[in-house]
N, C-alpha and C positions, 0 to 999 in steps of 0.2 A: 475533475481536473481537465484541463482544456487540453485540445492535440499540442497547441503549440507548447505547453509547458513539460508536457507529456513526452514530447519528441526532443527537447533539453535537457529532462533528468535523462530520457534511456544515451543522452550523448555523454550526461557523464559520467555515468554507469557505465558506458564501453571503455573507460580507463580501468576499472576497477571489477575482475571478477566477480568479485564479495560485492560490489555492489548491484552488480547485474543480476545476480541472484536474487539479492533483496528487491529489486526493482519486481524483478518474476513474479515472489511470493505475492508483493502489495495488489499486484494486478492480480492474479488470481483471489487473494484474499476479498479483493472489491468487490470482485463477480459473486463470488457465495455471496457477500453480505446483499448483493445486490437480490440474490436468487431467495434468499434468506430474508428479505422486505417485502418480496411480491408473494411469497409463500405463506408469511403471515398475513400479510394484507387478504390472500385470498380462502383462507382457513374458516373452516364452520366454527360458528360461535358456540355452539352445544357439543357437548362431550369432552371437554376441555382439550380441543384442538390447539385452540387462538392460543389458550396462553404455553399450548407448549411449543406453538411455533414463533411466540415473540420471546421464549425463553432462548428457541436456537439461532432466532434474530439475535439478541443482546450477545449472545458467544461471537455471533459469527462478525458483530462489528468491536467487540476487543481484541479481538485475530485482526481485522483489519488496523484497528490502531495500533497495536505491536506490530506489525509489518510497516506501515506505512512509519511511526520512529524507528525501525530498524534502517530502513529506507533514507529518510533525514540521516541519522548516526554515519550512515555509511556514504552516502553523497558528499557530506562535510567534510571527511578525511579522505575520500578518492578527490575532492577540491583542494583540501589543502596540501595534500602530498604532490597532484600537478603545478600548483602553484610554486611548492617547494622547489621544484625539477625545473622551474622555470627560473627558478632566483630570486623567487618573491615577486609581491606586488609591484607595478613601475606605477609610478605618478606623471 
């Protein structure tokens, strides 16, 4: 995700607790999976390292994808709720 996109969701995650939170977990859940890619990547292939570190890869990007839709879920209703508080959409 890019900064600039990055520094949008966290603006509109500052309306909504619940979502700042969720914002939290997905950035921390990125970094595992991230730490979690270079870990298998760098794992000996004898003794069955590799596959048990692309086993902790594959957890650690379902964590991230259940954060990162908790993430969506909860940006959409801290949007539509400011929206709401605004009177709706104006054209």
């Amino acid at each position: 995700m890019s900064p600039l996109l990055l520094r949008a969701a966290a603006a509109r995650a500052a309306r909504s607790a619940r979502a700042f939170d969720a914002l939290d977990a997905w950035l921390f859940a990125t970094a595992d999976a991230t730490a979690a890619l270079y870990a298998w990547r760098d794992a000996p292939a004898e003794g069955g390292a590799r596959a048990e570190a692309y086993a902790v890869y594959r957890a650690a990007l379902e964590r991230e994808q259940t954060a990162a839709d908790a993430l969506h879920r909860d940006l959409a209703a801290s949007t539509t709720a400011a929206s709401a508080a605004r009177g709706g959409l104006r054209r």
